[in-house]
C-alpha positions as CSV (number, residue, x, y, z in Angstrom):
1,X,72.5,139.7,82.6
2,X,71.2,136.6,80.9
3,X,74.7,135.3,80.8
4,X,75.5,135.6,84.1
5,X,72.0,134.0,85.5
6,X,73.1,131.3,83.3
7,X,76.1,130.7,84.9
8,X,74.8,131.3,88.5
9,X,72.2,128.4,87.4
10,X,75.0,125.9,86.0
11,X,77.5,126.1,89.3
12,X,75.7,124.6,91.3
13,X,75.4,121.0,89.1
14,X,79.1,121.2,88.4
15,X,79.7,121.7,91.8
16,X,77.3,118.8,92.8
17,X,78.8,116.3,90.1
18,X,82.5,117.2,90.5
19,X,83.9,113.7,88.9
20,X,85.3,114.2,85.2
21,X,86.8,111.9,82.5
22,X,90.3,112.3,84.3
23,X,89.0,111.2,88.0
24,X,86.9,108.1,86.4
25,X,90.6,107.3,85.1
26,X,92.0,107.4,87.7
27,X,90.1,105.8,89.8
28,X,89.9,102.9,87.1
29,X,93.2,102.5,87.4
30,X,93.7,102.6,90.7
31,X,91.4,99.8,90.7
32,X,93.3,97.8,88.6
33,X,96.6,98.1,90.9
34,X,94.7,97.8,94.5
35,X,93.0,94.6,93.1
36,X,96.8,93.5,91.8
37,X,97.9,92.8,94.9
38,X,95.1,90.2,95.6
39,X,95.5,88.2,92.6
40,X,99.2,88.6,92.4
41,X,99.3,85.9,95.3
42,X,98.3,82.9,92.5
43,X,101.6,83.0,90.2
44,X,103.7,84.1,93.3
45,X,103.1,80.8,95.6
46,X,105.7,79.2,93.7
47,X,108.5,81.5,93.8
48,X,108.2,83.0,97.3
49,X,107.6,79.8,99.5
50,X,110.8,78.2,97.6
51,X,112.5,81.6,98.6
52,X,110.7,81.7,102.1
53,X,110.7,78.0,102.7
54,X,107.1,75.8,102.9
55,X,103.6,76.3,102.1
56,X,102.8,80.0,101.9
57,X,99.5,79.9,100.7
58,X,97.9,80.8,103.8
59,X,100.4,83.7,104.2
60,X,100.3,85.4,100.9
61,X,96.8,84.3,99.9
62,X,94.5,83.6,102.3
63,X,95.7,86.5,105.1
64,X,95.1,89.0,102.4
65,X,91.9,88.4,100.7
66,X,90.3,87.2,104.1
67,X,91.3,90.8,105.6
68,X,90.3,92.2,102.7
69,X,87.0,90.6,102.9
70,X,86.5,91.9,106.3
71,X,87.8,95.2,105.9
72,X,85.2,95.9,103.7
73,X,82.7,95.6,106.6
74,X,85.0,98.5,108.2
75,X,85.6,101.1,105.7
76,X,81.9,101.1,103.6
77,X,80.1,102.7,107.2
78,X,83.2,104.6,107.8
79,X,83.2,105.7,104.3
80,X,79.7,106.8,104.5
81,X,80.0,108.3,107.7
82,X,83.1,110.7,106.8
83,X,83.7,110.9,103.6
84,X,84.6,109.2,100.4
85,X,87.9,110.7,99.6
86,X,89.2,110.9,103.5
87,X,88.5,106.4,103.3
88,X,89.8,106.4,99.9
89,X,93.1,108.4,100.4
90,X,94.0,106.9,104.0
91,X,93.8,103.6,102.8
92,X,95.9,104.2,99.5
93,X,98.9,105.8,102.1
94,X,98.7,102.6,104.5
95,X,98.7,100.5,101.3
96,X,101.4,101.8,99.4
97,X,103.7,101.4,102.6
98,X,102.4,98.1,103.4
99,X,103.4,96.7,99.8
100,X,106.4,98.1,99.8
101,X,107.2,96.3,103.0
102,X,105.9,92.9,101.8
103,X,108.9,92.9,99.1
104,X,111.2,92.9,102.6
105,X,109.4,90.2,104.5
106,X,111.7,88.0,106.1
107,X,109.8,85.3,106.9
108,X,106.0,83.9,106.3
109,X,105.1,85.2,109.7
110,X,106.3,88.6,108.8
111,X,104.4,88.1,105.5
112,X,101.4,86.6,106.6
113,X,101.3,90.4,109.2
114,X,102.3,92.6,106.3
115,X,99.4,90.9,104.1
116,X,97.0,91.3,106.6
117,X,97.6,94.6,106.8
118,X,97.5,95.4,102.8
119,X,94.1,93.5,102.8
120,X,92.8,95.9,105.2
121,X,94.2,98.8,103.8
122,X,93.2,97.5,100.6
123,X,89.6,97.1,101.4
124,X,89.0,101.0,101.2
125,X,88.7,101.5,97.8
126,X,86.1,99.8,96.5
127,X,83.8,100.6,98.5
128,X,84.5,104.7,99.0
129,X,85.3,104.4,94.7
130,X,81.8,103.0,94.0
131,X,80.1,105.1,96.6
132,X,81.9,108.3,95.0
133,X,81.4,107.6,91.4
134,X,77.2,106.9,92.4
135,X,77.2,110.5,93.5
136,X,80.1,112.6,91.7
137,X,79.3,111.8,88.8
138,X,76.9,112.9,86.4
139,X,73.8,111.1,85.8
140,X,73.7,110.5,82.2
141,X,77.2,109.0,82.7
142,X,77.2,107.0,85.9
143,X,76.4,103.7,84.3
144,X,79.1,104.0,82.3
145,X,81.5,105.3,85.2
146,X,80.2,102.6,87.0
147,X,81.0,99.7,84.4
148,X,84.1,100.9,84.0
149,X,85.6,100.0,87.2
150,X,83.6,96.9,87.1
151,X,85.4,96.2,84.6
152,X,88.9,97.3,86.1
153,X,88.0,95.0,89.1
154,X,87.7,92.1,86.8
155,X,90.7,93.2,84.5
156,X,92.9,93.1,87.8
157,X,92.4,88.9,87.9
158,X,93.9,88.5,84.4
159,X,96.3,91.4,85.1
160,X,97.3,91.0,88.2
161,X,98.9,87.3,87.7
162,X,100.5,88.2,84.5
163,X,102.1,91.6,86.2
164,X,103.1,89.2,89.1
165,X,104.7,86.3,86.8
166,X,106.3,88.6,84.1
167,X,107.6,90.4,86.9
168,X,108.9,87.7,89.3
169,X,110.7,85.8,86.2
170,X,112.2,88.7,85.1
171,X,113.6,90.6,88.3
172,X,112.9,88.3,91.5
173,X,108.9,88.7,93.4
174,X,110.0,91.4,95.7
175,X,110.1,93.3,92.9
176,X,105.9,93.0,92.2
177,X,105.5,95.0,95.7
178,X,108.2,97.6,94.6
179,X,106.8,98.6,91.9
180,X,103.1,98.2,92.6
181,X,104.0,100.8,96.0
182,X,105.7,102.8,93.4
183,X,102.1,103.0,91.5
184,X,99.6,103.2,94.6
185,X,101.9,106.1,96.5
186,X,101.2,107.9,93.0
187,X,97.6,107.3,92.8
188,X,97.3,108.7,96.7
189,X,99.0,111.9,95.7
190,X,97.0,112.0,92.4
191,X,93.5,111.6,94.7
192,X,94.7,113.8,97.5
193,X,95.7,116.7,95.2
194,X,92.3,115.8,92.8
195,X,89.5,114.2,93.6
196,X,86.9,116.5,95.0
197,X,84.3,115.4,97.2
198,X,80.4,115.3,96.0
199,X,78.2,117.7,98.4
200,X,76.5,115.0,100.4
201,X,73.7,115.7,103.5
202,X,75.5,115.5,107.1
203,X,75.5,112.1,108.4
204,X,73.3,111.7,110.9
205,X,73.9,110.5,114.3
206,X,77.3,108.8,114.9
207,X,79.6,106.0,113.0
208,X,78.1,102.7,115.1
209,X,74.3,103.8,113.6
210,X,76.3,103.0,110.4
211,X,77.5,99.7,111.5
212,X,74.3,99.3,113.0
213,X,72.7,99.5,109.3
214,X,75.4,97.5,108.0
215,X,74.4,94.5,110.4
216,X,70.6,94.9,109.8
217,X,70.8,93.9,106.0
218,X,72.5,90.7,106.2
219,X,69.7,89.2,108.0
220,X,67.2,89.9,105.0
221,X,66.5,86.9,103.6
222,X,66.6,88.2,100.1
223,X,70.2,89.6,101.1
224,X,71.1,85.9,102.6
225,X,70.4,84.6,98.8
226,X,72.4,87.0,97.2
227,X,75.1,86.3,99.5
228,X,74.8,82.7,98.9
229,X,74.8,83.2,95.0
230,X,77.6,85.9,95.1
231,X,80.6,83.6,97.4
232,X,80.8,81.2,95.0
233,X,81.9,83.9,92.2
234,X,85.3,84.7,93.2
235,X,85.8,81.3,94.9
236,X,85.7,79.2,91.7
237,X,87.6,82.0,89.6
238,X,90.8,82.0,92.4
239,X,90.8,78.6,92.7
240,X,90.0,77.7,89.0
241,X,93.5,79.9,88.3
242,X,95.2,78.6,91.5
243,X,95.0,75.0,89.9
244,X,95.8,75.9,86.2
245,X,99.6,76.7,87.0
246,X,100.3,73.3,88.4
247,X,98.1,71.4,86.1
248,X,99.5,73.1,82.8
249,X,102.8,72.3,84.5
250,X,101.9,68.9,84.7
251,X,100.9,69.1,80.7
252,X,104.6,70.4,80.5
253,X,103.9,74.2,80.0
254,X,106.9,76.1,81.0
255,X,105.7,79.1,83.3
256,X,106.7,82.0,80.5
257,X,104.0,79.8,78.1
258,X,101.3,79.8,81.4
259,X,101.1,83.2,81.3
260,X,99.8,83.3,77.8
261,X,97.3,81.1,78.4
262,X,96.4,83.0,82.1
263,X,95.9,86.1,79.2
264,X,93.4,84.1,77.2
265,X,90.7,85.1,79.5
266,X,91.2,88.8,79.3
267,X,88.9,89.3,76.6
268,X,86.3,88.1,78.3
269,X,86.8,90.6,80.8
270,X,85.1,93.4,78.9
271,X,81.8,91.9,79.2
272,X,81.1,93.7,82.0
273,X,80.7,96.8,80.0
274,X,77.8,95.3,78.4
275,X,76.1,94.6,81.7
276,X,73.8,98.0,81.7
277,X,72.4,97.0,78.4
278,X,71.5,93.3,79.1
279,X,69.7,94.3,82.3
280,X,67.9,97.1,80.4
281,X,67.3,94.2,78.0
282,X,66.9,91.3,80.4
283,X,66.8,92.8,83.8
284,X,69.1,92.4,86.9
285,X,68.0,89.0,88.1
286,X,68.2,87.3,84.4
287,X,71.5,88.8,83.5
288,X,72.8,87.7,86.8
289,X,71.4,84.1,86.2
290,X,72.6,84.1,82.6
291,X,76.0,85.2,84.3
292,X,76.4,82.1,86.2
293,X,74.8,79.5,83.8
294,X,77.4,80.6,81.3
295,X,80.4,80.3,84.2
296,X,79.1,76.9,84.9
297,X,79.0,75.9,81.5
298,X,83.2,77.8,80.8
299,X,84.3,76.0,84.1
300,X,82.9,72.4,83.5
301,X,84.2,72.9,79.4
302,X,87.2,73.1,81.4
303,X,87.4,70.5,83.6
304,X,86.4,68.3,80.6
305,X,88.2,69.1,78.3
306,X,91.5,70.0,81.1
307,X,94.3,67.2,78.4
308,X,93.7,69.8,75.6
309,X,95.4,73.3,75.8
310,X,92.9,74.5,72.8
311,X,89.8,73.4,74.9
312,X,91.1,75.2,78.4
313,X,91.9,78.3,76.5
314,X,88.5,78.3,75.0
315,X,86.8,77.1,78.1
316,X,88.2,79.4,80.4
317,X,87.2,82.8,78.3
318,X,83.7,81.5,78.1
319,X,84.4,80.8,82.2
320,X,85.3,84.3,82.7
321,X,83.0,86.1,80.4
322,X,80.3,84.5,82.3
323,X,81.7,85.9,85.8
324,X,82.3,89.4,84.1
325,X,78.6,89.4,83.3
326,X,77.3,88.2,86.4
327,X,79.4,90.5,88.7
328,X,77.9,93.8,87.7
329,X,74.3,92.4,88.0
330,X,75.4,91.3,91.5
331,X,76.8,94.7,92.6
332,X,73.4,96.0,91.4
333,X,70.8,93.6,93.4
334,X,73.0,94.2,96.0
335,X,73.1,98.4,96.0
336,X,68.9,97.9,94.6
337,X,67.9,95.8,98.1
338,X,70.1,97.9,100.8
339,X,68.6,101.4,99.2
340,X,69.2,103.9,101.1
341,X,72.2,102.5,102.6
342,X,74.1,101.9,99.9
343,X,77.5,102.2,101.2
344,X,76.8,99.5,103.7
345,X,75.2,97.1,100.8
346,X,78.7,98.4,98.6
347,X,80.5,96.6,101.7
348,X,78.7,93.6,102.2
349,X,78.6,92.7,98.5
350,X,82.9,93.4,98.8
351,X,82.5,91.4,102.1
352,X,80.7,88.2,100.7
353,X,82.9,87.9,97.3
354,X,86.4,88.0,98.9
355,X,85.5,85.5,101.7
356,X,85.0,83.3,98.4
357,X,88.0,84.8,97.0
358,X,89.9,83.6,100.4
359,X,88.3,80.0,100.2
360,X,89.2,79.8,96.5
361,X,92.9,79.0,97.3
362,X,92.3,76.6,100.0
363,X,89.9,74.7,98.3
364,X,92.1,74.2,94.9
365,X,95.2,73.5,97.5
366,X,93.1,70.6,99.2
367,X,93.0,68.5,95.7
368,X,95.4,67.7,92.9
369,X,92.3,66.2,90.6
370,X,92.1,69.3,88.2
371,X,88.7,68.0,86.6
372,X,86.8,67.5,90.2
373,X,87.6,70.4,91.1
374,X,86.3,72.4,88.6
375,X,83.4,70.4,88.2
376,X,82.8,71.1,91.9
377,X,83.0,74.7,91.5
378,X,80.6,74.3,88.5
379,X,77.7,72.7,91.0
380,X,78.3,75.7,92.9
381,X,77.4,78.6,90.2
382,X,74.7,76.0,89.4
383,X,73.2,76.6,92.8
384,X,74.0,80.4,92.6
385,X,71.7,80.4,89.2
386,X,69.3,78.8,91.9
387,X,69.8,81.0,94.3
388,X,68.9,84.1,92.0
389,X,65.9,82.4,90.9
390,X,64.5,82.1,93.9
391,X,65.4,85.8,95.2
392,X,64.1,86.6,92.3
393,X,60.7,85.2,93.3
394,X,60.7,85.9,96.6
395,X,61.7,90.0,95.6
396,X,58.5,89.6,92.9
397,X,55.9,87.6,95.9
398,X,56.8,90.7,98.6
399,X,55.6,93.5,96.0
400,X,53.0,91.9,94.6
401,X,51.6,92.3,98.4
């Protein structure tokens, strides 16, 4: 009898935190392939305009990351409105088919369409993944969950270009979107057939209240702050690694030897799993701050020190470790100040940092001076530090009344 009230007792949690070791896997490295196809756009500029003819950037770059950006904005309300799973495995289907179609395009037009449509597509995940893992899993494990595919996310811009170059040296860039649709078609079958959907309360009302809460955050002003701050993040790391190709080419690195140095960042990467205990340590805004003080200071090593291979390497991990601490605070202040709609702060936060992902490639494109640049982009985690800081206040002034 005491057995069986036992188990009557337990069901229930299981049922309510249905996410194991093998879904957090999965999802992680789904994350790492959906977030591919952004990043693969950097090394492939190259090889598919001379294939395609002219200036692709726009096409292949900028079409796909601003979609994505904007997508985000669609699928977190719709996400919270019907489901995590139903956004997450809809999108992974359109996706898979979209990327396989990208290795067909015939032209930039048809590229250009066929990215657009992958950056919308795309844009599901995120949002339903970090919205699913804050409720499926268990508590004492979420942070960890969560970190995770924080750090996936991140992994994806180191992995992403060397996938794409390896790949495109080796068998042709059509190839990239072959097998990448190979991957995503299997991760839609491996959510559809097992992911299970946390017990959540029935949304109330209908979807537009959810894009109604979605528009009401954005003009906060401690939301317009952290939006400030948080653009500026992706913009400077795509367009740091949009320029490095053509300047290390310019040094007289061959494009096999570029993607070695592209891999020097990696380890950096993993700070993001350190995130929960810096803001148990430091709290959100400081580990945020210290996140983009220590970018500034990788970046502008960079720039300085651009003639020296030893010095960019070295730079540009300190660079990225810097954004791989700063992005999980981010993701934080953003899900702490849109409590309870979460799912709609999940999406803006998504929103914000691929508009500056979207920029990031324009912005490199618009100057050949390597070191400007990237002093440039240092001013601007500068003012992001700034920004925190004063969010920080401003958060501190309204509870203090």
């Amino acid at each position: 009898m005491l057995r069986s009230a036992h188990t009557t007792l337990e069901a229930p949690h299981a049922d309510a935190h249905p996410a194991g070791t093998r879904t957090v896997s999965l999802l992680v490295g789904t994350a790492v392939f959906v977030l591919t196809q952004l990043y693969a756009a950097i090394p492939l500029l190259g090889p598919v305009g001379d294939d395609l003819g002219g200036d692709v950037t726009f096409a292949l770059a900028t079409c796909f990351s601003l979609c994505y950006a904007i997508g985000f904005l669609i699928w977190g309300p719709v996400a919270d409105h019907y489901g995590r799973k139903k956004a997450m495995t809809a999108g992974l289907l359109v996706l898979s088919v979209a990327t396989l179609a990208c290795g067909f395009a015939p032209s930039t037009t048809w590229l250009a369409v066929l990215r657009c449509v992958q950056g919308l597509a795309a844009a599901s995940f995120a949002p339903s993944a970090l919205a699913y893992l804050s409720e499926a899993v268990p508590p004492h494990r979420r942070a960890g969950a969560i970190g995770a595919i924080s750090t996936a996310f991140l992994v994806a811009g180191i992995f992403g270009q060397v996938f794409a170059s390896w790949i495109s040296l080796n068998a042709g860039w059509p190839w990239m979107f072959a097998v990448s649709a190979a991957v995503l078609a299997g991760a839609f079958l491996a959510a559809a057939l097992t992911v299970a959907e946390a017990p959540r309360p029935a949304s109330p009302g209908h979807l537009g209240h959810r894009f109604l809460a979605a528009g009401r955050l954005i003009t906060r002003p401690t939301m317009l702050l952290l939006c400030a701050a948080h653009v500026t993040m992706l913009m400077s790391f795509v367009g740091m690694y949009t320029a490095l190709g053509p300047h290390l080419g310019a040094l007289g690195l061959e494009e096999s030897d570029v993607i070695w140095l592209r891999l020097a960042g990696l380890p950096g990467m993993f700070a993001a799993l350190l995130a929960g205990r810096l803001i148990a340590r430091w709290g959100t805004e400081n580990t945020a701050r210290a996140g983009y003080s220590l970018a500034a200071a990788g970046i502008a090593g960079e720039a300085l020190l651009g003639q020296s291979l030893a010095g960019v390497t070295v730079a540009s991990l300190v660079f990225v470790t810097g954004v791989a601490v700063a992005v999980p605070a981010m993701i934080t202040l953003f899900g702490r100040e849109a409590a309870p709609d979460r799912g709609s702060g999940m999406a803006l936060t998504g929103f914000i940092l691929f508009v500056g992902a979207s920029l990031g490639p324009v912005v490199a494109r618009q100057t050949g001076d390597f070191t400007a640049l990237l002093l440039a982009f240092a001013g601007c985690l500068v003012f992001s530090a700034g920004c925190v800081t004063v969010f920080k206040r401003l958060v501190a002034g309204t509870t203090s009344t």
